[in-house]
N, C-alpha and C positions, 0 to 999 in steps of 0.2 A: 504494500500500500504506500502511495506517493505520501508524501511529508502534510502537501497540501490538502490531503482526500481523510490524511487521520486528524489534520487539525477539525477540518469542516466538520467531521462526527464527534470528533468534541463537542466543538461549538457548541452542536445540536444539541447533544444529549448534558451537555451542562444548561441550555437554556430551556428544555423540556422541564428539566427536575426540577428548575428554579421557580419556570410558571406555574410547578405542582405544589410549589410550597414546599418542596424537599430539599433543598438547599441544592445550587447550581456549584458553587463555590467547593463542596468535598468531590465533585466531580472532576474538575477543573485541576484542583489540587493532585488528583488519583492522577488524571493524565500526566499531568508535568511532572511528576517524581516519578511513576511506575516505566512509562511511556517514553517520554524522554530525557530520563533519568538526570532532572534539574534539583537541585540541592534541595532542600526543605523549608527552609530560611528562602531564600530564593524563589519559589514558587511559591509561598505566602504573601509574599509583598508582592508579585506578580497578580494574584487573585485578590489583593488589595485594591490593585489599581484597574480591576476590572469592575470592581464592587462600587469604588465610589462614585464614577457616573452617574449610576444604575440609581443610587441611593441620594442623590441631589436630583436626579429627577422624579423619583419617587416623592421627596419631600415636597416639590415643587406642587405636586399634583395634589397630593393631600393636604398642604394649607392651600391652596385655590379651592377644594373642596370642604373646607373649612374641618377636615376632620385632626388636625394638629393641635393639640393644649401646649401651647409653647412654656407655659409657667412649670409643665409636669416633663417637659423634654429637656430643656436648656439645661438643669443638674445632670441629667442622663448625658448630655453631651458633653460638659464641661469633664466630668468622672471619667467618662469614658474614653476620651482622648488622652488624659491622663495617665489611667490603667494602659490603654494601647502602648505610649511610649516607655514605659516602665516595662511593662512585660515584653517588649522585642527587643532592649536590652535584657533581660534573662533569658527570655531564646536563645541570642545569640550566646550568651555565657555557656547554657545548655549544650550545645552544638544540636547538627540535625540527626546522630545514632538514636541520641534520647529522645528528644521532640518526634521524631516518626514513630518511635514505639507510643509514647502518650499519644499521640495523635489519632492511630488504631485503634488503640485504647477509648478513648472518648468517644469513637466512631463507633463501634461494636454497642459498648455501654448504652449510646443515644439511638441506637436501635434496637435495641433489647427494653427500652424505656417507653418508646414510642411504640414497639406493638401491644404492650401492656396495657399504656393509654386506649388506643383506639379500641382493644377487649372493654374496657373499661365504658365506654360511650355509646359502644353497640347495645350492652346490659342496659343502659339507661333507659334506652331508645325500647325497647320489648319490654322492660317492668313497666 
């Protein structure tokens, strides 16, 4: 398969998952380290800068939809920037041997969590 023919089913199938609400971004990430074997660190901050586009025009669309509390987001954001630059320096302290295995880790975990939920909501829906 050409370079250009495995990106393009990337693309895809990180922008399917994404629209499903599965997260586009563990996709993306699988490719670039499994695929083409891009450091870990590396293909984080790659799927950073594919995220925040996405996510400035998402905000865009939900304050013109009036659906944004900015009094209840502006801490989120201020914390969250924060946390972000704190933690990708310990990343990098981490290197990527560790960070891939937590990585798996969290991956496995948040799908083992998530089929639990959805048992969870199907029960509610039939009691």
């Amino acid at each position: 398969m050409s370079g250009w023919a495995a990106i393009a089913i990337a693309s895809f199938v990180s922008g399917l998952t994404a629209s499903l609400g599965l997260g586009g971004g563990m996709v993306l990430l699988v490719y670039l380290t499994m695929i083409l074997s891009t450091a870990q660190l590396e293909a984080q901050g790659i799927n950073l800068l594919f995220f925040l586009p996405i996510a400035c025009l998402s905000l865009i669309i939900h304050t013109r939809s009036h659906l944004v509390k900015w009094r209840k987001i502006l801490p989120a954001m201020i914390f969250g920037g924060i946390s972000a630059a704190v933690f990708s320096f310990a990343a990098d302290a981490i290197g990527s041997g560790l960070l891939r295995k937590a990585f798996a880790v969290i991956l496995i975990l948040s799908g083992i969590a998530s089929l639990f939920k959805k048992g969870k909501k199907q029960n509610k829906k039939d009691g």
